[in-house]
C-alpha positions as CSV (number, residue, x, y, z in Angstrom):
1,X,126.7,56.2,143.8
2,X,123.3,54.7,145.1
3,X,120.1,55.3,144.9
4,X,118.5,57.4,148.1
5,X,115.7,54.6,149.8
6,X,112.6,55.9,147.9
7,X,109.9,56.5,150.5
8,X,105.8,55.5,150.3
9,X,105.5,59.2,149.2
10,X,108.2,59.5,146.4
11,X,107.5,56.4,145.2
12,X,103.4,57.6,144.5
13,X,105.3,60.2,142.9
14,X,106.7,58.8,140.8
15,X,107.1,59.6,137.3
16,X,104.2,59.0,135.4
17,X,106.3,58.5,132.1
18,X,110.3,57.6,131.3
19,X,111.9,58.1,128.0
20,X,115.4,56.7,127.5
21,X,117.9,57.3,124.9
22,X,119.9,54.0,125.1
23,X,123.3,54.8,124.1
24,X,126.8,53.2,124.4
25,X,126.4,49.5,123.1
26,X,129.1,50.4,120.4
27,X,132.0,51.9,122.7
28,X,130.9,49.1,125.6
29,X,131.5,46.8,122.6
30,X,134.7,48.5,121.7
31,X,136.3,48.7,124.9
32,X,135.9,45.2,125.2
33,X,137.5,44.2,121.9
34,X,133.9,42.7,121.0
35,X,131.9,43.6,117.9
36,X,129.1,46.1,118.1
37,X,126.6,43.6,117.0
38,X,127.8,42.0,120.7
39,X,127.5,45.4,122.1
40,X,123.6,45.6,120.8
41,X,122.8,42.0,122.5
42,X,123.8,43.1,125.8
43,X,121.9,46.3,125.2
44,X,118.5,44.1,124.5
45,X,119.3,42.6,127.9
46,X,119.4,46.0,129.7
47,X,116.0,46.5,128.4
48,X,115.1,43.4,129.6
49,X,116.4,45.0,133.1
50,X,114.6,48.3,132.4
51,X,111.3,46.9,131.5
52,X,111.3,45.0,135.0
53,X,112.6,48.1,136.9
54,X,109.6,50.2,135.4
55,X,107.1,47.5,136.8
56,X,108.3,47.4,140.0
57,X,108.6,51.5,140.4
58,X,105.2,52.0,139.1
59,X,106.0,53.8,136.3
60,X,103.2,53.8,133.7
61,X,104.8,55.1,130.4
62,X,108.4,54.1,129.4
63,X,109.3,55.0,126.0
64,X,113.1,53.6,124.4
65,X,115.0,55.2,122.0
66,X,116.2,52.1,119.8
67,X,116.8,53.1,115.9
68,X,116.8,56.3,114.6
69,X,116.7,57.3,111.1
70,X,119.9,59.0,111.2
71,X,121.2,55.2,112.3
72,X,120.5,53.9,108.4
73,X,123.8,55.4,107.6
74,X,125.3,53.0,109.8
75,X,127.3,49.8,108.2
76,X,125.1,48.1,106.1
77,X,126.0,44.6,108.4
78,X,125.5,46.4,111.7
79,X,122.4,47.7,110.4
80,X,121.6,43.9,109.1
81,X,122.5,42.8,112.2
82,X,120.5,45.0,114.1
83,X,117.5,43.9,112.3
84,X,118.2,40.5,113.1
85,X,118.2,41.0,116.5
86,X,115.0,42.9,116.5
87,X,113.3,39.8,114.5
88,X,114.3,37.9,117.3
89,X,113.1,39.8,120.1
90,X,109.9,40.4,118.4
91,X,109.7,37.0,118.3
92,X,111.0,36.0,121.5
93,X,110.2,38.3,124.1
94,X,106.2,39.1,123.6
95,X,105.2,36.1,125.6
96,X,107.2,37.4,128.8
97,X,105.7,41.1,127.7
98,X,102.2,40.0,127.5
99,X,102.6,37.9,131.0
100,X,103.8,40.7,132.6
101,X,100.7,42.9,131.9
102,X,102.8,45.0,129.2
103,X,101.3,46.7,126.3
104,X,103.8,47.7,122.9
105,X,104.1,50.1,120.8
106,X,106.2,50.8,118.3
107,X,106.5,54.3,116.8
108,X,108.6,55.5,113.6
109,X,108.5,55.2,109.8
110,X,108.0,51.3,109.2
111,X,108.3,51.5,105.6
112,X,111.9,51.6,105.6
113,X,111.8,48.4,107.3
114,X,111.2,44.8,105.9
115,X,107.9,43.7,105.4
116,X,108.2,40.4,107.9
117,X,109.2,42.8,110.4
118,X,106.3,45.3,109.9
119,X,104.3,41.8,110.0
120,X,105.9,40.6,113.5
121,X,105.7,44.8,114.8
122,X,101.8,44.7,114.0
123,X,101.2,40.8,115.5
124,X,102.7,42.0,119.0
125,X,101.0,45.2,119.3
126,X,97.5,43.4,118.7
127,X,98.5,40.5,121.0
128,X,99.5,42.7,123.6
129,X,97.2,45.4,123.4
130,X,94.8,45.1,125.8
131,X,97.6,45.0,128.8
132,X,97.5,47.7,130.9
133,X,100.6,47.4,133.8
134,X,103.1,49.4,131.4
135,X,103.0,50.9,128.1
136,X,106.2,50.1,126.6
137,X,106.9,52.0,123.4
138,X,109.9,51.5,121.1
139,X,111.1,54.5,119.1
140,X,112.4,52.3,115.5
141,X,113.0,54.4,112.3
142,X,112.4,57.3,114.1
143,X,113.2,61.7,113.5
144,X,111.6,63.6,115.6
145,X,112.2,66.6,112.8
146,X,110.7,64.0,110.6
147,X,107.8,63.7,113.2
148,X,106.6,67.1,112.9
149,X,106.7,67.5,109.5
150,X,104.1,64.2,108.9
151,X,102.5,65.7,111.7
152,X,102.3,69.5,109.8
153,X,101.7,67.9,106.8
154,X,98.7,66.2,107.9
155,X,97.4,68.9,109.4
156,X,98.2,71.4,106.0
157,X,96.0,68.4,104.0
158,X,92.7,68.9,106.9
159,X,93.3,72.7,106.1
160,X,92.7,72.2,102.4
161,X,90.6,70.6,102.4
162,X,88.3,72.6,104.3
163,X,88.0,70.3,107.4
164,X,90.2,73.1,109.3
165,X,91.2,76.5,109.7
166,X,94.2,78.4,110.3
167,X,92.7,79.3,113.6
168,X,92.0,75.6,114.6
169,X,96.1,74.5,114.8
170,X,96.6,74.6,118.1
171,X,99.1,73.2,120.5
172,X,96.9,70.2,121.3
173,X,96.3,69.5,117.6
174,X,99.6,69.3,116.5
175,X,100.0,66.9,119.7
176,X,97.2,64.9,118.5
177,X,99.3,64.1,114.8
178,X,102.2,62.8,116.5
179,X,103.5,58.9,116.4
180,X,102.6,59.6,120.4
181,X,98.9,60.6,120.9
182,X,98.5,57.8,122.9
183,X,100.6,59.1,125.7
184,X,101.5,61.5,127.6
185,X,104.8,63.8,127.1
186,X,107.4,62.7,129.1
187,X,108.2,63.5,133.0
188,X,111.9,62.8,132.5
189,X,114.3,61.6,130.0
190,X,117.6,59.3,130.9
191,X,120.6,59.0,128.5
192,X,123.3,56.9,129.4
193,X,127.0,56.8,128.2
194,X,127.7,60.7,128.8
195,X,126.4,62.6,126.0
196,X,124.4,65.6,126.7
197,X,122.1,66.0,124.0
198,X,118.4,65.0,122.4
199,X,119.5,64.0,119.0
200,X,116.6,64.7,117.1
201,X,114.2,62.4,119.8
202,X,110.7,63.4,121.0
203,X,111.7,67.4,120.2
204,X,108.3,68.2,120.9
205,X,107.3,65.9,123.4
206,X,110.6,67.0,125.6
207,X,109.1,70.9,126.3
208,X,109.1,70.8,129.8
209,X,110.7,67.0,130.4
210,X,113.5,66.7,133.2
211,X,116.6,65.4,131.6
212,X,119.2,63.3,133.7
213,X,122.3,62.3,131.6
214,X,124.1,59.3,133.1
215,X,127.8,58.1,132.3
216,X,127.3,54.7,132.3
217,X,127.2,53.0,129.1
218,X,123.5,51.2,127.8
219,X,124.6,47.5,128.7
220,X,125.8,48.2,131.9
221,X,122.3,49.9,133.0
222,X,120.2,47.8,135.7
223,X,117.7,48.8,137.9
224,X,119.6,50.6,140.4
225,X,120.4,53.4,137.7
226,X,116.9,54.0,137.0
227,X,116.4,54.3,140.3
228,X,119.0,56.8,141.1
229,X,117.5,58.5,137.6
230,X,113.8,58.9,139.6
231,X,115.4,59.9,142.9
232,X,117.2,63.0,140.5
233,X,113.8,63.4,139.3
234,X,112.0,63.3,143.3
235,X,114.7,66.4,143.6
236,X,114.0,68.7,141.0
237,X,111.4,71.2,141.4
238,X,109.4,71.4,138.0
239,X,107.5,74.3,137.6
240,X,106.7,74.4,134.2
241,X,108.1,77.7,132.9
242,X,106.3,79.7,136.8
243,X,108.2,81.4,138.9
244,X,109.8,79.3,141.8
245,X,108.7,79.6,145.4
C-alpha cells in the first residue's frame, strides 16, 4: 500500500500533533532469531526515520511512546539494556536534534531512573530548548493512570490549601497538571505491529484523537508509513463529538 500524493492543501492540513506508540522491536527481533536488545537498536533508527518524516510533513508536535512503567517488569538485562541505549542516544543524537531545529522533551517519572540519565535528560532539554521546527517529546517511565493521579493530587493539595475551590477544577486545569501542558492533545495517534489498543498512554490527552493502527512492526517503519498514517487522517471527518453533515 502507498501513500495517496498529498496535495498543497492536505499537506497545510496537516496534523498539527502525532503521537506514536512504537511497538514490535521484540517480535521483529524474534522473528529474526536476534535478541530484543537488537530489536530496540533498529527501533532507535526508525525514530531516527520518524523524526525526519515529521520535518519534512510539517508536523509541529510528535510525541513517542518509548518506556512505560508497566515495561519495569521486563528482564532486568533488557531493561539494562534499554537504558544503555538511551545513555547513548542522549548522548549521541542531540547534536543532529538541535541542528535540525528540534526541541526535546521528555515526560514520565524520572525518579525511577538513574541519576546520570536524569543528568544527560535535563542537559538536552536546556540545549535544545529554544528550537522551534519540531517538538519532539519522549514518553520514558511513563502511566498515563499514573498521570492523572499526580495531576489530581496536585490539584487536591491547591484545594487545601485554600488556593482553589471545588468549583475551580475544570477541564482546562486538570490539563494544565499534566506531564503535557506544553502541548497540545494530539490530532492522531499511530501504533504499529497490529495491536489495537492505548495501553495506559496519554488516556486523557487521546479524547477526541484519530487512531490509525498499522501492522507493520516499529523497526520496519519509514517515512512512507507516516505518510500513509496522515493521508488516513486527511480522510476522516473529525467532528468532535457534533453531528455529521
Amino acid at each position: 500500500m502507498t501513500a495517496a500524493p498529498l496535495t498543497r492543501n492536505s499537506v497545510a492540513a496537516s496534523p498539527q500533533h502525532i503521537a506514536i506508540i512504537m511497538d514490535g522491536n521484540g517480535r521483529w527481533a524474534q522473528t529474526r532469531g536476534l535478541t530484543r536488545t537488537a530489536g530496540h537498536k533498529r527501533g532507535a533508527e526508525a525514530v531516527r526515520r520518524v523524526v525526519e518524516g515529521a520535518v519534512e510533513e510539517g508536523i509541529r508536535y510528535l510525541t513517542l511512546f518509548g518506556f512505560s512503567s508497566e515495561n519495569w517488569k521486563r528482564p532486568a538485562q533488557e531493561v539494562h539494556d534499554l537504558m544503555g541505549l538511551l545513555r547513548f542516544y542522549l548522548k549521541s543524537e542531540i547534536k543532529k536534534l538541535n541542528k535540525e531545529g528540534v526541541r526535546l522533551r521528555i515526560i514520565g517519572d524520572r525518579h525511577r531512573l538513574e541519576t546520570d540519565i536524569v543528568t544527560l535528560i535535563s542537559e538536552a532539554e536546556a540545549r535544545t530548548a529554544d528550537n522551534m521546527r519540531l517538538d519532539l517529546t519522549i514518553a520514558l517511565s511513563y502511566g498515563s493512570r499514573a498521570e492523572i493521579v499526580l495531576a489530581a493530587r496536585k490539584i487536591a493539595e491547591q484545594v487545601a490549601a485554600g488556593d482553589l475551590t471545588p468549583g475551580d477544577i475544570s477541564e482546562n486545569l486538570i490539563s494544565s497538571h499534566l506531564y503535557t501542558h506544553h502541548i497540545p492533545d494530539p490530532d492522531l495517534l499511530v501504533r504499529t505491529s497490529g495491536e489495537h489498543r492505548i495501553s495506559n498512554f496519554l488516556l486523557w490527552q487521546l479524547a477526541y484523537t484519530e487512531l490509525v493502527f498499522l501492522d507493520k512492526r516499529w523497526p520496519d517503519f519509514n517515512k512512507e508509513d507516516l505518510r500513509i498514517a496522515i493521508s488516513e487522517f486527511h480522510s476522516r471527518e473529525r467532528r468532535f463529538g457534533a453531528s455529521g453533515g
